[in-house]
C-alpha positions as semicolon CSV with decimal commas, in nm:
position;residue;x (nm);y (nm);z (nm)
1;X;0,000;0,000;0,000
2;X;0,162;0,319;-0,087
3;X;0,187;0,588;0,156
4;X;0,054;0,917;0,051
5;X;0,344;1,158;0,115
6;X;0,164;1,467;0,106
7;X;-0,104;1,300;0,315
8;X;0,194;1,219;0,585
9;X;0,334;1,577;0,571
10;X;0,019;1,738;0,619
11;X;-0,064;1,483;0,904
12;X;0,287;1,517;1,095
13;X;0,244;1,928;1,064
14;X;-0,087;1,907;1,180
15;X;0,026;1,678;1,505
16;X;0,361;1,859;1,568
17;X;0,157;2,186;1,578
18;X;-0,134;2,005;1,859
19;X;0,168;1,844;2,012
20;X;0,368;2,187;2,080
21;X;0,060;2,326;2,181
22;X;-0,022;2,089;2,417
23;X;0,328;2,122;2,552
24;X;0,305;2,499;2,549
25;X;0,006;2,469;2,798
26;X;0,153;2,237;2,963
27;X;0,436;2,492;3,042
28;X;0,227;2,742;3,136
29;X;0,001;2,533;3,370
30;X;0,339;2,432;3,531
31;X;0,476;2,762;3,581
32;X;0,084;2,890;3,741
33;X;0,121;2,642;3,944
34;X;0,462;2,678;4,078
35;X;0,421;3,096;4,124
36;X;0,067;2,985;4,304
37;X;0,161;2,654;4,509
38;X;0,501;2,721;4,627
39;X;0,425;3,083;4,780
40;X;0,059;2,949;4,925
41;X;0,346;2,684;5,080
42;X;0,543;2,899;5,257
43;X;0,240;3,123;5,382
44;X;0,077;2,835;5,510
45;X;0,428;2,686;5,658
46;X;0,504;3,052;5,808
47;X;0,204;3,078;5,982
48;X;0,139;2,735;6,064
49;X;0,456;2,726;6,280
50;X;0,498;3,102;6,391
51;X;0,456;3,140;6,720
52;X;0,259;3,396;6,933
53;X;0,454;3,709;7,067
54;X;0,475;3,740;7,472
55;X;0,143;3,754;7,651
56;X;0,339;3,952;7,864
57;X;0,409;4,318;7,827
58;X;0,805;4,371;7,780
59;X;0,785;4,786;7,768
60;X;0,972;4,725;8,090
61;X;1,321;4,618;7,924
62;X;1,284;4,899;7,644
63;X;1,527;5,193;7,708
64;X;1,692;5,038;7,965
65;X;2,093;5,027;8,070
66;X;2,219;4,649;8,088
67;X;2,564;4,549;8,214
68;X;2,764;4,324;7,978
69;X;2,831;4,008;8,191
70;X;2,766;4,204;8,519
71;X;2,971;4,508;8,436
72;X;3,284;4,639;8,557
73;X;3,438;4,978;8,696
74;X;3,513;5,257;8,448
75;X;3,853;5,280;8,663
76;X;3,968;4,934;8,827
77;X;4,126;4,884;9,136
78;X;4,241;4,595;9,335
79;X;3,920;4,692;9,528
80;X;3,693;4,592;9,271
81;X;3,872;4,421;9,044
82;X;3,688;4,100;8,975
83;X;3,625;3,832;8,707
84;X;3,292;3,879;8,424
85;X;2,975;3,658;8,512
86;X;3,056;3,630;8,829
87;X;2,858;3,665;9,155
88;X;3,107;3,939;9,233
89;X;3,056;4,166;8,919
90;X;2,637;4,096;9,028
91;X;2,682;4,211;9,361
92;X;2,862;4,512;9,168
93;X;2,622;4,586;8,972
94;X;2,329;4,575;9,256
95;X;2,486;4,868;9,383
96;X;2,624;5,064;9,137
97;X;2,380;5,386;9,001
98;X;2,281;5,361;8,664
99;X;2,233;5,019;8,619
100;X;1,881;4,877;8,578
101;X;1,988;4,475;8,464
102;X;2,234;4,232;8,410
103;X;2,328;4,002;8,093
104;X;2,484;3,682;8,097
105;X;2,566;3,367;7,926
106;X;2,446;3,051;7,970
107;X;2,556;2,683;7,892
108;X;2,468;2,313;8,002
109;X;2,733;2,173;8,211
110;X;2,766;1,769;8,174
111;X;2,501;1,687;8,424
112;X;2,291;1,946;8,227
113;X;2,317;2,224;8,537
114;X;2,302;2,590;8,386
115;X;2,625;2,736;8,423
116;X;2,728;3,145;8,351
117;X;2,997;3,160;8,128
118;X;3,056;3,379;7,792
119;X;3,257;3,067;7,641
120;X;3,217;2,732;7,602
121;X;3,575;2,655;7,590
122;X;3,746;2,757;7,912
123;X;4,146;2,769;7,853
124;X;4,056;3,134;7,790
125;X;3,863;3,217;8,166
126;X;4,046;2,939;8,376
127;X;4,336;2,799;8,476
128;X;4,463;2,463;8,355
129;X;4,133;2,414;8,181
130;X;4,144;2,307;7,819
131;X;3,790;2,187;7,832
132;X;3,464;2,263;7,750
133;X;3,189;2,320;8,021
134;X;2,977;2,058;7,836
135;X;3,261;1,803;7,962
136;X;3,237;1,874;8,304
137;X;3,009;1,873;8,582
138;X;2,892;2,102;8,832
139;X;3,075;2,036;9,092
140;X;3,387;1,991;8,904
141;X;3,365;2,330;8,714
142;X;3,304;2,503;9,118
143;X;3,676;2,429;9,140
144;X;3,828;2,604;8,889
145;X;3,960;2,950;8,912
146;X;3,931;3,264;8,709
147;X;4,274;3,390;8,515
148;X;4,335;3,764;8,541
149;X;4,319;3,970;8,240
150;X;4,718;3,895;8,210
151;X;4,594;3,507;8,195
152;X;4,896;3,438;8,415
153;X;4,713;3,510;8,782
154;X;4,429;3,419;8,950
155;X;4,167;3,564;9,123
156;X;4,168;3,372;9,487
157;X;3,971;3,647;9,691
158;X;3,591;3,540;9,823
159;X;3,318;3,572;9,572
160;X;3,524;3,582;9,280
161;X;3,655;3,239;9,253
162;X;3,360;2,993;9,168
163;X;3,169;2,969;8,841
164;X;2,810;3,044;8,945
165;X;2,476;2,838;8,863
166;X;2,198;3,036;8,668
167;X;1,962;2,952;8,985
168;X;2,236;3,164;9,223
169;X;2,207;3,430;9,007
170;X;1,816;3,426;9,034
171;X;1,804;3,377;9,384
172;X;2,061;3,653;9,432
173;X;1,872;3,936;9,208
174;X;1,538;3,848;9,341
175;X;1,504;4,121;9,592
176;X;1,754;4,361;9,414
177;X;1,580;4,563;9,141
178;X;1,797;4,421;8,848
179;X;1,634;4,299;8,556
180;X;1,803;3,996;8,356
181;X;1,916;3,936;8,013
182;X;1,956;3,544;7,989
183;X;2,163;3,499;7,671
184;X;2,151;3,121;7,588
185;X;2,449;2,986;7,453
186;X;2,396;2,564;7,438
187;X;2,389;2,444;7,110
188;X;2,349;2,070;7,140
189;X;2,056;2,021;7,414
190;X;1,865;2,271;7,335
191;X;1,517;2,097;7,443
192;X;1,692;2,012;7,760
193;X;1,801;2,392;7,810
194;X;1,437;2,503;7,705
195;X;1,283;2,278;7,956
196;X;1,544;2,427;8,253
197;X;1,457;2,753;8,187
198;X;1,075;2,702;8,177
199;X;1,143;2,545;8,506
200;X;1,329;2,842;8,663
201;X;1,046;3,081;8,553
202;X;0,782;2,863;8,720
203;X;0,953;2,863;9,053
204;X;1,060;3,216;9,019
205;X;0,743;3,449;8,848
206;X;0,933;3,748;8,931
207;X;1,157;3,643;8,630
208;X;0,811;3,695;8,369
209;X;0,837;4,073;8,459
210;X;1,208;4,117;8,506
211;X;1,425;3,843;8,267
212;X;1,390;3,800;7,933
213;X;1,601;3,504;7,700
214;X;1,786;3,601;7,434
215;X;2,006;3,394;7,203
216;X;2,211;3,404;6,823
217;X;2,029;3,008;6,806
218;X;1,651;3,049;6,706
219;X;1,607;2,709;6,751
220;X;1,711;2,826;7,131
221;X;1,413;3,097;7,138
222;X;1,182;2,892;6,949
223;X;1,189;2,555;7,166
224;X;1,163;2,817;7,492
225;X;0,820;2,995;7,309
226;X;0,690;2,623;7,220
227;X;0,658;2,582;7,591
228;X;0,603;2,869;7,782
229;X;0,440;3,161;7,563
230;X;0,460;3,439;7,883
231;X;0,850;3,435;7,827
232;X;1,011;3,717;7,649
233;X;1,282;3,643;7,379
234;X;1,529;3,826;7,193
235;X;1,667;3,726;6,907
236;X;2,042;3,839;6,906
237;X;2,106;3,907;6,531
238;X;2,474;3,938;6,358
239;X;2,585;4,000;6,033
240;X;2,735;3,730;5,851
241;X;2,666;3,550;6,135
242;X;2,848;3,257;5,958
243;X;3,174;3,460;5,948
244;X;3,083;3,484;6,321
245;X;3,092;3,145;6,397
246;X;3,398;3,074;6,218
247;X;3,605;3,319;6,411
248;X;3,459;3,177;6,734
249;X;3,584;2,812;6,649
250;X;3,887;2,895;6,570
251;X;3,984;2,985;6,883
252;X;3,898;2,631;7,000
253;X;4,084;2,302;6,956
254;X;3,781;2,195;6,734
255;X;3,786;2,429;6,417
256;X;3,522;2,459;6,128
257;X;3,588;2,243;5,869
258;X;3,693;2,354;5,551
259;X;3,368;2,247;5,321
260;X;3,193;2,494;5,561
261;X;3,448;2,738;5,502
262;X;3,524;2,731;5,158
263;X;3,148;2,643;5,067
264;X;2,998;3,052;5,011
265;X;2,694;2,912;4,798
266;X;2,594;2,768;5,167
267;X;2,665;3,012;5,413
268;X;2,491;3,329;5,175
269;X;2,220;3,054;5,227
270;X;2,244;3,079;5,606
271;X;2,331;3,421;5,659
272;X;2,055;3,516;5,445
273;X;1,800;3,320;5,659
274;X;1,932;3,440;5,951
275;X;1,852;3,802;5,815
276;X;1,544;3,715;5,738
277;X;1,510;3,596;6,100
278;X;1,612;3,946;6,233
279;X;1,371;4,144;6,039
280;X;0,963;4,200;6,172
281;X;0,838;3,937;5,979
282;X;1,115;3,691;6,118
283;X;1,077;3,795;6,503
284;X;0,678;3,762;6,463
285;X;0,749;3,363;6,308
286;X;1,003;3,316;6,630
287;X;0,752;3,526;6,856
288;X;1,027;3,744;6,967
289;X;0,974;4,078;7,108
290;X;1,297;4,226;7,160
291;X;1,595;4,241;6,846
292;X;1,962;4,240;6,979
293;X;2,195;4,439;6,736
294;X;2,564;4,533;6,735
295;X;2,581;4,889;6,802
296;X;2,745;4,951;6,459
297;X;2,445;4,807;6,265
298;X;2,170;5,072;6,417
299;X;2,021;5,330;6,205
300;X;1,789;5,571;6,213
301;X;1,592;5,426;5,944
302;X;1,617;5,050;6,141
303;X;1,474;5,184;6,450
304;X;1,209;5,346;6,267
305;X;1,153;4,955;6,089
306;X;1,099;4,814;6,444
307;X;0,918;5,105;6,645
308;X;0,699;5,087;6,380
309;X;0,678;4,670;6,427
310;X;0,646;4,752;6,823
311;X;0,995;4,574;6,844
312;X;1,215;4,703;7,149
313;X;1,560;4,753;7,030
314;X;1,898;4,632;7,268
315;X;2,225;4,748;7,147
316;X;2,542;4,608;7,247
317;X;2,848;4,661;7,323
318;X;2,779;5,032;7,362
319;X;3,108;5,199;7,529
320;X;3,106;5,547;7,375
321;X;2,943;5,782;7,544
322;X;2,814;6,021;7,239
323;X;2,721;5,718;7,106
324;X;2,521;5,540;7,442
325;X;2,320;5,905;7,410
326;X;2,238;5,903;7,088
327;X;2,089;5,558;7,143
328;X;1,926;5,639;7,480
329;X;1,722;5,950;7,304
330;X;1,613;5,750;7,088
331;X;1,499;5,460;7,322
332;X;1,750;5,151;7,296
333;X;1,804;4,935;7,563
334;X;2,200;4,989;7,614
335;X;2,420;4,710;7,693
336;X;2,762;4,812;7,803
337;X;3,084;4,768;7,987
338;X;3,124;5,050;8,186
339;X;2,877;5,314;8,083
340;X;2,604;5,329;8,356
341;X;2,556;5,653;8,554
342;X;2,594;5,863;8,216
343;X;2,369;6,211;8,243
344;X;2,162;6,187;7,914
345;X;2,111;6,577;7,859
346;X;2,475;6,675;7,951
């Protein structure tokens, strides 16, 4: 039977042209459907699991002068000379004018006790200690003592030689008039650390109008919020917050690896979430009311961003003095060093 060429042409012309016309729908159903489905995703994910803000009102830590790790003296002496986080720099601070709270650092010792400490690893703040706290118990970190700032002393004088407990410092600032920045370090039991500090709050209520939590971790603010929805959170935000974490390693005996290092498609991907985290629409999905910000980073325009969000602003580590005023008039929480009793209109 012969075949009918121009029968065959006009028949493969006429299905080519249904064929890339079905395909051009095809295309264009696909693409609808990916610019409707995978935004309607990540509304429905955002809101799904964002959590509520503080039931609580937290205009109480806005404006406010915090010492960094408990403060010390604008001028030393071998009076007051004493170690950060320590019981001794609180018992400073509960006296000294100008101050209205304290921050501190937090971490999960190895029988998952609290422990105040700005590092993890503690060659750097103790003697003979290349450790980390997570390695050690309670009891055993109570016997170390603090280096000096020449990191060839230590201190040996009462009150300044044991690493305190979270739960001392509570039960110490409970009938001063301090307020308390909880900055939660622990990155590996972080349900553990969210369940402690849920704890602490329920014996002590005083801490729902006085302490809020902040952390760099969100998955350290969100775990705390999944629980207990009367605490207030920060979220402490940093630039290149990978860079950040980098540095920090490095100055322990377990370093980033280089595939983290090296590997800039991945940490744009994490610094960019992480600034998505610290803008309004990322504190309302953690719940957080408060946005920690290196002083550097604040800008008139910012502030405006997050008054306008009802976000209280905390800058740290403030220890300029035109530069504490400028951020006191325009109502950030100041944490600093040694910049307390500062007269605002002078």
């Amino acid at each position: 039977m012969e075949i009918d060429l121009q029968f065959l042409i006009i028949n493969s012309l006429t299905v080519a042209v249904l064929a890339s016309s079905l395909f051009l729908i095809a295309s264009y159903v696909v693409i609808i459907f990916l610019m409707l489905i995978i935004p309607l995703t990540i509304f429905f994910l955002y809101y799904y699991f964002s959590l509520p803000q503080c039931r609580r009102s937290v205009n109480q830590f806005k404006n406010i002068t915090i010492a960094h790790r408990g403060g010390q003296p604008l001028m030393p002496s071998n009076e007051n000379d004493f170690p950060e986080n320590t019981m001794a720099a609180y018992r400073w601070a509960s006296t000294t004018n100008g101050i209205d709270g304290i921050e501190l650092d937090v971490w999960l010792s190895r029988d998952d006790i609290p422990m105040i400490s700005h590092d993890a690893y503690l060659e750097h703040t103790f003697a003979n200690c290349p450790q980390f706290i997570s390695s050690l118990t309670c009891t055993e970190l109570k016997q170390l003592k603090y280096l000096k700032k020449n990191k060839r002393d230590v201190y040996d004088h009462i009150g300044c030689e044991t690493i305190p407990t979270l739960e001392e410092v509570i039960i110490f600032i409970q009938p001063t008039k301090l307020k308390l920045m909880i900055e939660i370090k622990e990155l590996h039991k972080k349900k553990e650390m969210a369940k402690i500090i849920n704890d602490l709050f329920e014996r002590y209520p005083f801490l729902y109008d006085r302490a809020y939590c902040a952390a760099f971790h969100p998955s350290n603010l969100y775990e705390i919020r999944r629980l207990n929805s009367s605490i207030a959170t920060a979220f402490l935000f940093v630039s290149n917050i990978t860079a950040y974490i980098i540095r920090n390693a490095n100055q322990t005996p377990h370093p980033i690896s280089t595939f983290f290092i090296q590997n800039v498609i991945l940490r744009w991907i994490i610094d960019s979430f992480f600034l998505f985290l610290s803008k309004p629409i990322g504190l309302r999905f953690l719940g957080a009311n408060l946005i920690c910000i290196e002083r550097r980073e604040i800008s008139r325009n910012l502030l405006d961003t997050y008054n306008n969000a009802q976000i209280i602003v905390c800058a740290w580590c403030v220890n300029e003095i035109e530069e504490r005023r400028w951020l006191k008039a325009n109502g950030v929480t100041v944490i600093t060093d040694t910049l307390f009793n500062i007269d605002e209109k002078s």
